[in-house]
Legacy VTK file of the C-alpha trace (Angstrom):
# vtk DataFile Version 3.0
C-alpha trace
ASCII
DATASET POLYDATA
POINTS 645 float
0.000 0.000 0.000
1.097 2.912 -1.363
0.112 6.754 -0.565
-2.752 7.748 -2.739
-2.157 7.864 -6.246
-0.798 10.664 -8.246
1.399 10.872 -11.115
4.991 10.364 -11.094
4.737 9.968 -7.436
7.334 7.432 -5.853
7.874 6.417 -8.931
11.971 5.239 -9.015
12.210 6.568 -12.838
10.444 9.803 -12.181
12.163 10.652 -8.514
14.216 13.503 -8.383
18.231 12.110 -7.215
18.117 14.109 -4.219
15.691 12.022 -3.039
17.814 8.886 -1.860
17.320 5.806 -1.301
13.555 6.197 0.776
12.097 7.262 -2.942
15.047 5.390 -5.495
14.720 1.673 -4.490
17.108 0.102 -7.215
20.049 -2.014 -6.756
22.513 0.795 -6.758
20.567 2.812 -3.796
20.461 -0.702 -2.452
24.491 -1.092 -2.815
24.997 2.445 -1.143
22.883 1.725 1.432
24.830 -0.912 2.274
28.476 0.787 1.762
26.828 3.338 3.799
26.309 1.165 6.919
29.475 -0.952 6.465
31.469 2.305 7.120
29.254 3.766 9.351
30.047 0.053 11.592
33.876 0.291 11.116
33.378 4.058 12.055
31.497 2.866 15.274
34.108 -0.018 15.989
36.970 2.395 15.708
35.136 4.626 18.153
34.416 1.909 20.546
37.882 0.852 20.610
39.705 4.511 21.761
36.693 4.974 23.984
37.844 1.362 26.068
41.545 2.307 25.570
40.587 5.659 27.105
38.763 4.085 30.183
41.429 2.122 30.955
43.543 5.068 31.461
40.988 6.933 33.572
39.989 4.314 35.277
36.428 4.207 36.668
33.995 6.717 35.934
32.631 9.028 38.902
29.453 8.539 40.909
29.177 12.266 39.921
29.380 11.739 36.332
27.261 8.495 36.517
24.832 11.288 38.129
25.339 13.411 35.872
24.473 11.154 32.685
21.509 9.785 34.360
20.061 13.296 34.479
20.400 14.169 31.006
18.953 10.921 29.660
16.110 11.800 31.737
16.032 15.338 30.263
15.957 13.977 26.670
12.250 14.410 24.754
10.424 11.506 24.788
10.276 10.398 21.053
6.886 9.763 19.246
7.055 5.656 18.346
8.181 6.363 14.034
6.545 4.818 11.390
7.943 1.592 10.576
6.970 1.443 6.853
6.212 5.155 5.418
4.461 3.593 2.533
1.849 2.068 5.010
0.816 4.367 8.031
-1.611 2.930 10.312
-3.811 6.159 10.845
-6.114 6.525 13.494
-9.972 6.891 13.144
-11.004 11.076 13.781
-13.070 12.322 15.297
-16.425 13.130 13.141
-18.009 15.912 11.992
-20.747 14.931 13.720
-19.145 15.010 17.617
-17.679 18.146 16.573
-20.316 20.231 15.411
-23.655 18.261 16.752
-26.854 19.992 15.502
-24.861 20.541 12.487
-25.436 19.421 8.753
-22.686 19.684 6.034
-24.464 20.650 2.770
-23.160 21.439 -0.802
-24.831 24.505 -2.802
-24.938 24.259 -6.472
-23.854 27.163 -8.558
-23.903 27.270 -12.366
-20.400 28.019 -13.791
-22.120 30.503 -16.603
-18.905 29.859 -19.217
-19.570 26.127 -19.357
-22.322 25.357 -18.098
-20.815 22.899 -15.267
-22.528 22.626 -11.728
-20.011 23.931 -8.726
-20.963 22.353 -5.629
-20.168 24.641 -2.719
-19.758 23.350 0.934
-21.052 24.921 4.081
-22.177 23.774 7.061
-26.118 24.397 8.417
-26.216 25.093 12.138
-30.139 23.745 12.671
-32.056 26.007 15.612
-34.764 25.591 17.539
-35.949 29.435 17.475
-39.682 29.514 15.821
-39.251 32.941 14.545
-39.665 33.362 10.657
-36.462 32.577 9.183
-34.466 31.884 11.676
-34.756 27.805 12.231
-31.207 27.758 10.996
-27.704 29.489 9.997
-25.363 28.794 6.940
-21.395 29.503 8.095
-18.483 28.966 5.773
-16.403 25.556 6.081
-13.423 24.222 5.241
-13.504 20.355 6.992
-13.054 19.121 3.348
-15.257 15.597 1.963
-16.139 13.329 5.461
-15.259 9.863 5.733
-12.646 9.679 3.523
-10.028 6.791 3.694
-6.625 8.841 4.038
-5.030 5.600 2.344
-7.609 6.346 -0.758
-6.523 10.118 -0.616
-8.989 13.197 -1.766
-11.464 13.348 -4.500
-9.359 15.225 -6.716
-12.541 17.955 -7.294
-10.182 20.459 -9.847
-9.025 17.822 -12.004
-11.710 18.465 -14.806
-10.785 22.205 -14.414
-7.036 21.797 -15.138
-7.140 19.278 -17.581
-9.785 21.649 -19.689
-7.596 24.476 -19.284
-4.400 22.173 -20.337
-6.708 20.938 -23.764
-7.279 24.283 -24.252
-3.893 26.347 -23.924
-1.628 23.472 -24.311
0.071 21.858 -20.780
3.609 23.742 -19.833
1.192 27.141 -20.470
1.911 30.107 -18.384
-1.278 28.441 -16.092
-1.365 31.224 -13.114
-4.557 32.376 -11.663
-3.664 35.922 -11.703
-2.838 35.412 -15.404
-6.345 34.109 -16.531
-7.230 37.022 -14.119
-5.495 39.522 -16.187
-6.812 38.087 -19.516
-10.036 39.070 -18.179
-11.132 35.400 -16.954
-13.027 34.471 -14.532
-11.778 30.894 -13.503
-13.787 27.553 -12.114
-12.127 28.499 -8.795
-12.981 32.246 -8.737
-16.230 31.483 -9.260
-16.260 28.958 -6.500
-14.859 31.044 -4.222
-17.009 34.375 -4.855
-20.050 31.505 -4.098
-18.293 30.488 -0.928
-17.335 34.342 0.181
-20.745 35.642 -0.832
-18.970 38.190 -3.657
-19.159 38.544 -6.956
-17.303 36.591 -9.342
-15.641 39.547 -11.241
-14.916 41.416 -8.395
-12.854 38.075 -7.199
-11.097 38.457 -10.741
-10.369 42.139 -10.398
-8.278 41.911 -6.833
-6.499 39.121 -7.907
-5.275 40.587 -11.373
-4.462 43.806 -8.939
-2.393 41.749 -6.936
-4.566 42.374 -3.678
-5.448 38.526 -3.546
-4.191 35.665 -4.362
-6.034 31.957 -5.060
-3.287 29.105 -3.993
-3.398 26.483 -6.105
-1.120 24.502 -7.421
-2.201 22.397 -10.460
-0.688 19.264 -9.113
-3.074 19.630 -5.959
-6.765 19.022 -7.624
-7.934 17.967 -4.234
-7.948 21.278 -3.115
-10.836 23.194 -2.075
-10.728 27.158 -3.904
-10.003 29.556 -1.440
-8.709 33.111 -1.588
-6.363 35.507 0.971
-7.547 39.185 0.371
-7.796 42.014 2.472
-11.222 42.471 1.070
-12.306 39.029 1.813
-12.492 37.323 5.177
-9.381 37.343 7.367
-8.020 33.749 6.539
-6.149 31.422 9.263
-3.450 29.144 8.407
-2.070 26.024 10.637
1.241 24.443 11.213
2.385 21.092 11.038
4.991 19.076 10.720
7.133 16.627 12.298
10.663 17.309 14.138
13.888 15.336 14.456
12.568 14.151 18.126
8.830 13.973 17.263
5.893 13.191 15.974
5.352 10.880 12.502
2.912 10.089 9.419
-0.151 8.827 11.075
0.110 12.128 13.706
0.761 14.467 11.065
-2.008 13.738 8.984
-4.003 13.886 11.973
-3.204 17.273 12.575
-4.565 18.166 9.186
-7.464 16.194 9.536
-8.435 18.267 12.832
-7.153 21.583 11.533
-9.214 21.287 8.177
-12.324 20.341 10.965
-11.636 23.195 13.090
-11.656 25.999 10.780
-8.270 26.491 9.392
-8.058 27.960 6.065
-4.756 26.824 4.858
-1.906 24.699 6.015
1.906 24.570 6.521
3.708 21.433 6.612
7.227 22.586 8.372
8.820 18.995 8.440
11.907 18.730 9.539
12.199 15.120 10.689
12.666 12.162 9.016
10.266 10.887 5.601
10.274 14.299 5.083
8.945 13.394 1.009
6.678 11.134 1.972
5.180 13.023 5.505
4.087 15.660 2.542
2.723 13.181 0.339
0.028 11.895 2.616
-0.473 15.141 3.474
-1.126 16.545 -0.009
-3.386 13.917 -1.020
-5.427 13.855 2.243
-5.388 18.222 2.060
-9.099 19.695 1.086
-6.647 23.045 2.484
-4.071 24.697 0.346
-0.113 23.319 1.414
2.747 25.949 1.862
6.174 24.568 3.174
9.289 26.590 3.462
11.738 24.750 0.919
14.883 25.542 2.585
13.829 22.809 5.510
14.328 20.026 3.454
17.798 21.245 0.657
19.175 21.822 3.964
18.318 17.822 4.917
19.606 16.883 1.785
22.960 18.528 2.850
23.082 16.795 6.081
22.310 20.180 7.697
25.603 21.617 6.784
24.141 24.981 5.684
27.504 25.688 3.884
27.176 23.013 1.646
23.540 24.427 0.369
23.858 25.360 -2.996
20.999 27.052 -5.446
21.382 23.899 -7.583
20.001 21.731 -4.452
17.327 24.433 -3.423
15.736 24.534 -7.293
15.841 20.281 -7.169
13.805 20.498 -3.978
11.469 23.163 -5.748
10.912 21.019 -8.522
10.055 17.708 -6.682
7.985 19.858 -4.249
5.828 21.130 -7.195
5.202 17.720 -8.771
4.018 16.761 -5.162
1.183 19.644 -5.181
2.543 22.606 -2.669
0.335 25.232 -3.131
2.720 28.152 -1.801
6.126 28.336 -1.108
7.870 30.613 2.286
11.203 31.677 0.289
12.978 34.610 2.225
14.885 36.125 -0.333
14.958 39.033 1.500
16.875 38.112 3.792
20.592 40.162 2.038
23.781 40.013 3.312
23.911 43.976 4.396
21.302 43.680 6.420
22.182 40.178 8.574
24.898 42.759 10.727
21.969 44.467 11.515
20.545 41.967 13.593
24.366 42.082 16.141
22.563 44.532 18.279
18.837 42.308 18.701
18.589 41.033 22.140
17.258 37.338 20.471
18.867 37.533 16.940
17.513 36.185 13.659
14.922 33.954 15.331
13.592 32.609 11.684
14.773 29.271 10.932
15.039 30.022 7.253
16.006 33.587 7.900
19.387 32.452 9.987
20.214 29.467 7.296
19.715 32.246 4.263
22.219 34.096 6.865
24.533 31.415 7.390
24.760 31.109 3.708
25.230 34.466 2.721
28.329 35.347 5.936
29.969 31.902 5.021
30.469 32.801 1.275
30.006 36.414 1.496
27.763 36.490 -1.025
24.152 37.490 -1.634
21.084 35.202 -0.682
21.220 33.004 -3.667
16.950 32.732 -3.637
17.411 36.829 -3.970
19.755 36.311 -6.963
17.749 33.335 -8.666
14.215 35.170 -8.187
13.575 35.261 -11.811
14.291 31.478 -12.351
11.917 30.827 -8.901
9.164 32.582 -10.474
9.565 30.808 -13.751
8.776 27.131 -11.516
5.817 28.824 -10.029
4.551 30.001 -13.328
4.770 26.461 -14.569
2.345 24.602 -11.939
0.568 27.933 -10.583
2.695 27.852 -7.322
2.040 31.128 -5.161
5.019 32.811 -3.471
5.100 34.123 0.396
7.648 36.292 0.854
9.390 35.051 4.143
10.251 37.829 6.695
13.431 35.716 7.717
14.380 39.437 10.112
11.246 39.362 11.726
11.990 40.432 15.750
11.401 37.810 18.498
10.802 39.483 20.862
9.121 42.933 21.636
12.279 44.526 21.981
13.675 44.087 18.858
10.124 44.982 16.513
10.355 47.144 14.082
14.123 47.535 13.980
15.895 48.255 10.847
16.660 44.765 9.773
13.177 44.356 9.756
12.204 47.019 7.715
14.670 46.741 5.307
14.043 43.004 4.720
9.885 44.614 4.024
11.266 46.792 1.287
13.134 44.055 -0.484
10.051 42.197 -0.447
7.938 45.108 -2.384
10.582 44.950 -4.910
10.397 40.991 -5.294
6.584 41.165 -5.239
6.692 43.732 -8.129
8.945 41.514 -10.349
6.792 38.710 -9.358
3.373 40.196 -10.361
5.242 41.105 -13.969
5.604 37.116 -14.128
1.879 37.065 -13.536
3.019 34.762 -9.842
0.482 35.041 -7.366
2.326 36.327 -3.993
1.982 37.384 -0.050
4.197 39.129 2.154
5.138 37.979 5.572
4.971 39.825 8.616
5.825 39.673 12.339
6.786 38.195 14.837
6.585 39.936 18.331
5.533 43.556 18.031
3.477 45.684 21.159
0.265 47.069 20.255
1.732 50.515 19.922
4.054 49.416 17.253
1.523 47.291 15.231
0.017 49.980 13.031
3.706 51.006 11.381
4.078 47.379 10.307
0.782 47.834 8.384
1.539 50.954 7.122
4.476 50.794 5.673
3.748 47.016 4.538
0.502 48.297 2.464
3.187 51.414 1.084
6.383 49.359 0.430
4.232 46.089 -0.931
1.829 47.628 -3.334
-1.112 46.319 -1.224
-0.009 42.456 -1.661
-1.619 40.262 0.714
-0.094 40.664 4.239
0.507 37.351 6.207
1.219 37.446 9.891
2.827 35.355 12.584
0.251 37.214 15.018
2.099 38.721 16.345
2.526 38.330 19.993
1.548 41.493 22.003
3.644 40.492 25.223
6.844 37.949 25.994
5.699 36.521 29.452
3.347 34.042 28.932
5.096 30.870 27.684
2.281 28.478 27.329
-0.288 30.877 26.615
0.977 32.080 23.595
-1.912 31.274 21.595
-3.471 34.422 23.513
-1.051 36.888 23.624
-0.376 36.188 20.005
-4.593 36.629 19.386
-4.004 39.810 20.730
-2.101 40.933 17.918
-3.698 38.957 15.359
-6.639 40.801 15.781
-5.377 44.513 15.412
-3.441 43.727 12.669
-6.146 41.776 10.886
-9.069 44.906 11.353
-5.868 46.954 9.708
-6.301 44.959 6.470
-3.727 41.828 7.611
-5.458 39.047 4.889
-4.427 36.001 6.812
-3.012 35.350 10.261
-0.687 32.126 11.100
-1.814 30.751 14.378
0.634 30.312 17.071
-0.050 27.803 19.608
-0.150 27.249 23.536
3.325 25.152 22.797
4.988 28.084 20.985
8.745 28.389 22.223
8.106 25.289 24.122
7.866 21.817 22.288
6.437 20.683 19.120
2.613 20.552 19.453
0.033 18.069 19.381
-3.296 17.483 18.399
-4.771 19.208 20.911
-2.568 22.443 20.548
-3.555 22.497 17.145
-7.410 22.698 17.893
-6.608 25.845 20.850
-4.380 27.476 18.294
-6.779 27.226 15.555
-9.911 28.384 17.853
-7.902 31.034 19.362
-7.043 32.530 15.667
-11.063 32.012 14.354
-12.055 34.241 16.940
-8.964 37.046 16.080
-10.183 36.250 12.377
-13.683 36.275 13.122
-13.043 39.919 15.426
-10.879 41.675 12.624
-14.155 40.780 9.955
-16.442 42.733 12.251
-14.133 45.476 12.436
-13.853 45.975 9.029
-17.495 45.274 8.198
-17.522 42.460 6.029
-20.836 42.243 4.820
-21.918 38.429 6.628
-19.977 38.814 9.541
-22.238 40.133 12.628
-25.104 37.556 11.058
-23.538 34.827 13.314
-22.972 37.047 16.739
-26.564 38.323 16.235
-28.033 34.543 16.052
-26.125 33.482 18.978
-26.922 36.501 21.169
-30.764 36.028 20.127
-30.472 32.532 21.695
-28.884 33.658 24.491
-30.997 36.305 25.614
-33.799 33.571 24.864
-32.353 30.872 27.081
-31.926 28.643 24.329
-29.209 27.000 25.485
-29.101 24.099 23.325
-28.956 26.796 20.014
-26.264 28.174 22.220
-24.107 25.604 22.326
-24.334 24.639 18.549
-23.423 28.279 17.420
-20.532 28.265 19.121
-16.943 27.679 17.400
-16.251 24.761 19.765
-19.508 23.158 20.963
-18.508 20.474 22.821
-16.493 22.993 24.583
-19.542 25.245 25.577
-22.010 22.344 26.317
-19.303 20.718 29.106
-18.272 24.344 30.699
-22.276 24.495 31.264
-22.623 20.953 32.307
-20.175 21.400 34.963
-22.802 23.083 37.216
-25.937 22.369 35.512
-25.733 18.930 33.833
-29.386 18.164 33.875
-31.684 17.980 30.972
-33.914 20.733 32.747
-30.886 23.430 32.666
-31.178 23.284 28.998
-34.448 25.361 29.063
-33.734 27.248 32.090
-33.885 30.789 32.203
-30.296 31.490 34.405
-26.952 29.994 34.589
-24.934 28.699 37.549
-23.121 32.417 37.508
-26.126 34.364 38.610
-28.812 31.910 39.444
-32.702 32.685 38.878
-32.516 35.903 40.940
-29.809 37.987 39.614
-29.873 37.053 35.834
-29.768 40.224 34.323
-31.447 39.318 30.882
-33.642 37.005 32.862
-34.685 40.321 34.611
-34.927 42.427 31.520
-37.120 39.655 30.192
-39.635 40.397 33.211
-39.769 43.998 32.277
-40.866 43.622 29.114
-43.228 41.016 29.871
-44.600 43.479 32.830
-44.157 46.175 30.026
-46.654 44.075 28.237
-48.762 43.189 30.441
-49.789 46.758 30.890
-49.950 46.720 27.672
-47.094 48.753 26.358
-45.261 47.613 23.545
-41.268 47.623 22.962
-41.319 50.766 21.450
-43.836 52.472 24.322
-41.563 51.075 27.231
-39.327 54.461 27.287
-42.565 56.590 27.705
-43.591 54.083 30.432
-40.895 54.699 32.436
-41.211 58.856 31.449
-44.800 58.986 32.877
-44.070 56.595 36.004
-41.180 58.863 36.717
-43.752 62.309 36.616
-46.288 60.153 38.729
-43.566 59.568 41.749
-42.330 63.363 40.910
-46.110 64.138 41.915
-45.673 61.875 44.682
-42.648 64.261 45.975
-44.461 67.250 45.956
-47.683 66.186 47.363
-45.895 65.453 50.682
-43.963 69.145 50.699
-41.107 67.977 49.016
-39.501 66.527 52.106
-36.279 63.500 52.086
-37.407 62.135 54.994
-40.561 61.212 56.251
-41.903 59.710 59.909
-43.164 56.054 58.952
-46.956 56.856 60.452
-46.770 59.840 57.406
-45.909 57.068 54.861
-49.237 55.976 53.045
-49.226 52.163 52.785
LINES 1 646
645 0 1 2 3 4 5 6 7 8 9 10 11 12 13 14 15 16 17 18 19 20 21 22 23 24 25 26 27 28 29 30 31 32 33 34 35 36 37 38 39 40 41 42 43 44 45 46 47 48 49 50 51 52 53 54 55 56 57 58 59 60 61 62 63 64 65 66 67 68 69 70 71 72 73 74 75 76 77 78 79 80 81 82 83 84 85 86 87 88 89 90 91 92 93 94 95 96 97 98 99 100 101 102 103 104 105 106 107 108 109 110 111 112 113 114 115 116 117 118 119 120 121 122 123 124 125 126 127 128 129 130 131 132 133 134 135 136 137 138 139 140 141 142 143 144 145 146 147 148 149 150 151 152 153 154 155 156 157 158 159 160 161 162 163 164 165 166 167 168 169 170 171 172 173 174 175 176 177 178 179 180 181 182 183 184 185 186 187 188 189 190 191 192 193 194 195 196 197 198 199 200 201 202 203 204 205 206 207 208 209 210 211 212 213 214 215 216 217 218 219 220 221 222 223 224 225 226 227 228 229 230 231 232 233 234 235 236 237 238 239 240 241 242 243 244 245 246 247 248 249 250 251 252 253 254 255 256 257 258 259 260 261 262 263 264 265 266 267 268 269 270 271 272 273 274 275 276 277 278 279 280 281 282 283 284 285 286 287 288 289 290 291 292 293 294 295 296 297 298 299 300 301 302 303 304 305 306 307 308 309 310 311 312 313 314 315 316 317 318 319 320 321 322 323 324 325 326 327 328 329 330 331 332 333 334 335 336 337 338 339 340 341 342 343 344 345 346 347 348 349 350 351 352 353 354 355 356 357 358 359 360 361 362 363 364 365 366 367 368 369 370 371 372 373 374 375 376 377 378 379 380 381 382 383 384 385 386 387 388 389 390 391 392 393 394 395 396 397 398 399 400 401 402 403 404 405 406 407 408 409 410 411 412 413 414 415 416 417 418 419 420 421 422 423 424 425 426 427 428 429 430 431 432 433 434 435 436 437 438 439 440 441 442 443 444 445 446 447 448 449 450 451 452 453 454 455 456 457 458 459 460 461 462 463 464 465 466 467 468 469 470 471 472 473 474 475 476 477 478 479 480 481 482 483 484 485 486 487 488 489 490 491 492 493 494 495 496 497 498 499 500 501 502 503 504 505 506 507 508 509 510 511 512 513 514 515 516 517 518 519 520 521 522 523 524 525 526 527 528 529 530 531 532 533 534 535 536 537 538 539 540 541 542 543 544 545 546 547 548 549 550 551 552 553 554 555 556 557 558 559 560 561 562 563 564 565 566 567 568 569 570 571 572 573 574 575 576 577 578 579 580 581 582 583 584 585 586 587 588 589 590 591 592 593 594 595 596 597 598 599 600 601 602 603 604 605 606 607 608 609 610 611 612 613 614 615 616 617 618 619 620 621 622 623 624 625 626 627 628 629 630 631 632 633 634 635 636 637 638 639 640 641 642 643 644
């Protein structure tokens, strides 16, 4: 069992060199594998031999250093168990959409795509209410949790297939094939017109800010499974998740897992930052399985196939890696070819440094050779690769600060300007790009990066690693990072990479994904109402409605985590009778203050005044005790056998 198929994939004819042995299964990979573990033996045997010769000069080893090493082993991360056979994970069964959204129903619109003829289908998910009022027995939100009850071993329906192929027939395959090309030709794609469905726009607007550069649609044409999607100031703020396994953690089945759950959960698009081991393969499964765009930064793995000797990475190793990554399906690429060699001394004076990992390898590069980022220098030929499979480009802000004291420094800056000039010479390629953004930046300083990003950047789509408001609250990061995400994303920020509670602390899991990915919705979801997007407030105003009408079932169900809200309230009223009851265990029946507003206006009605009479009701009850005042001379005080009972 293979991982789902796709052309040319894991194919030993069609695998790029670089790719070793893991990929290249023929008798002379075979052969070096096994000259590679004869000498790696005699290099162990040699070692084991000085190591006895040099006990038996030292004699016995410590208690202290017998303490010593017994601490450290203990220290050491615990390692996830790997997969044994990468070509056969044994995945897990997910959770369902059901458990995760119950009173939920995911649904499919159909829209007519007017230049063919073809049906779109257009997924959403139906919230289903109890309220009785005309109209309201339900709510459509947007959703991203991809087909249900897929096989991961089966892979994706590949849904844009038709699309390319008819595109290919028609223009010839090797085309220039970019969406902001057809855009510029004046057409309106399959996958513009699915997403101006899915956004609630219209179809040539979508067109227009993507041939103006001010969105981009991610998608690769190797990646049919794909969903459409678009990142656009003038569209809603989009959320992106990271993956990816580590040298010390984590492996297939998990990682797919986390894009199972972050595709559930809202995300938008997805990053698959891999730096472990099965690096080619981890992405495969995770391509195939992705209903989400895929963006990896490149450098992660040329710098594997260098044994992580930056020194030895050369542009002819980074463009290989390009190459097989684009026959895989990556949607967008995080290349930070801003990072130059005159501004990497700028950083000397940060108090954390270059805190990017592909910003300090670009760095290494450029201070080892002395010479200029060599993604900078081969921008032209990068472009050309994206043109050929529709790859998008974000800009990587490899100076970003990280930490407060070092944002908006002039390494940072200067790395922003370099990246309007690379956008520019991408958009003249017709490449689809984003710019990256910070980092750790106080609230105070957050408007500047906006600024002068929107100035420098032409208006390009701004991406942001929240950024994180404050630098105290390891473990909580996912909240001070919110913070940030939210300003910046009601100042026109287009999409906002989550950060999680284990951010500066340990590779996440599962469950960090989910509290990184809620904790970004609701930033998201707050920067849309700022800026007024036109179906935003529908969804506070249907939860508040059930709210202030005790319907706490309706509650539950609108909220971004229901299982979450339906066990906090459970906790204190678990009974099937608190689900209709008119208070909650924080002010009980007496002090409910919408409870209490409730009994006005049912007194209010009672007396027969209606909503809009209730202000006049309290004007004339006001003149009657007024009367009141002056019928008993005006006076505060009053003995009790004056007082009229």
């Amino acid at each position: 069992v293979g991982p789902p198929a796709a052309a040319g994939h894991f194919q030993p004819g069609l695998a790029p060199a670089a790719l070793g042995a893991a990929v290249s299964r023929g008798p002379s990979a075979v052969a070096a594998g096994a000259a590679a573990l004869a000498a790696a033996a005699a290099l162990q045997l040699a070692a084991s031999s000085r190591s006895a010769r040099a006990k038996a000069a030292r004699g016995v080893h410590t208690r202290r250093r017998q303490q010593q090493s017994t601490a450290e082993q203990a220290a050491r991360p615990v390692r996830s168990k790997p997969t044994s056979d990468p070509y056969n994970p044994q995945f897990k069964d997910m959770l369902q959409f059901k458990e995760a959204y119950p009173g939920s129903e995911k649904l499919y619109k159909d829209v007519t795509y007017e230049p063919t003829g073809e049906t779109l289908r257009i997924p959403f998910r139906r919230i289903h209410l109890s309220d009785e009022d005309p109209g309201c027995g339900h709510l459509d939100v947007y959703d991203t949790s991809g087909p249900l009850n897929v096989d991961p071993r089966q892979g994706l329906p590949k849904l844009r297939a038709p699309w390319i192929a008819a595109r290919e027939a028609e223009f010839g395959e090797g085309h220039r094939c970019t969406q902001m090309h057809y855009a510029k030709q004046g057409v309106v794609t399959q996958e513009m017109a699915f997403i101006a469905a899915r956004e609630g726009m219209d179809p040539e607007f979508v067109r227009s800010e993507v041939a103006r550069g001010r969105a981009i649609i991610p998608s690769n044409r190797k990646h049919p499974e794909s969903e459409p999607m678009i990142i656009g100031r003038k569209f809603k703020v989009k959320i992106n998740s990271n993956i990816g396994n580590s040298a010390v953690a984590s492996n297939i089945e998990e990682e797919v897992e986390k894009l199972q759950w972050s595709a559930l959960w809202g995300a938008d698009t997805l990053m698959d930052l891999s730096t472990g081991k099965h690096i080619h393969e981890t992405r495969e499964w995770i391509v195939r399985n992705s209903p989400l765009p895929v963006g990896t930064v490149p450098i992660y793995q040329a710098l594997e196939k260098v044994d992580g000797i930056a020194e030895n990475l050369t542009w002819d190793v980074f463009r290989e890696t390009l190459i097989e990554q684009a026959e895989q399906g990556v949607d967008y690429w995080t290349i930070h070819a801003g990072v130059l060699l005159r501004f990497v001394p700028l950083t000397a004076k940060r108090l954390t440094g270059i805190v990017s990992r592909g910003g300090s390898i670009h760095a290494k590069l450029c201070l080892s050779s002395h010479t200029e980022n060599f993604a900078y220098e081969h921008w032209d030929d990068i472009l050309d690769i994206c043109n050929k499979y529709d790859i998008s480009l974000s800009i990587g802000d490899g100076l970003r600060p990280g930490c407060i004291r070092d944002a908006n420094d002039e390494a940072q800056f200067g790395e922003l300007k370099v990246q309007g000039e690379l956008t520019r010479r991408a958009w003249a390629k017709d490449v689809q790009v984003m710019n990256e953004g910070p980092g750790h930046v106080p609230l105070h300083k957050i408007p500047e990066n906006m600024q002068k990003q929107l100035e420098w950047c032409s208006e390009a789509p701004f991406y942001t690693l929240g950024p994180l408001t404050t630098d105290i609250a390891p473990g909580y990061d996912h909240i001070t990072s919110a913070i940030g995400a939210a300003n910046i994303g009601a100042m026109g920020t287009a999409m906002l990479c989550y950060v999680t509670p284990k951010e500066h602390l340990g590779l996440p899991n599962r469950d960090d994904v989910k509290a990184g990915i809620i904790a970004y919705r609701i930033a998201a979801h707050a920067a849309d109402l700022a800026k007024g997007h036109p179906h935003a407030q529908e969804w506070d105003d249907t939860l508040s409605k059930a709210r202030f009408e005790f319907r706490w079932n309706d509650q539950f169900n609108l909220a971004l985590d229901p299982t979450t809200a339906r066990s906090m309230h459970d906790e204190t009223i678990p009974t099937d009778s608190g689900k209709s009851a008119h208070f909650c265990s924080m002010c009980g029946p007496k002090f409910c203050s919408m409870k209490i507003t409730d009994d006005v206006r049912a007194y209010a009605k009672e007396k027969g005044y209606g909503t809009e009479d209730i202000a006049k009701a309290a004007e004339e009850g006001m003149a009657e005790m007024s009367d009141k005042f002056a019928d008993v001379g005006r006076r505060v005080y009053l003995p009790l056998q004056d007082l009229d009972e």
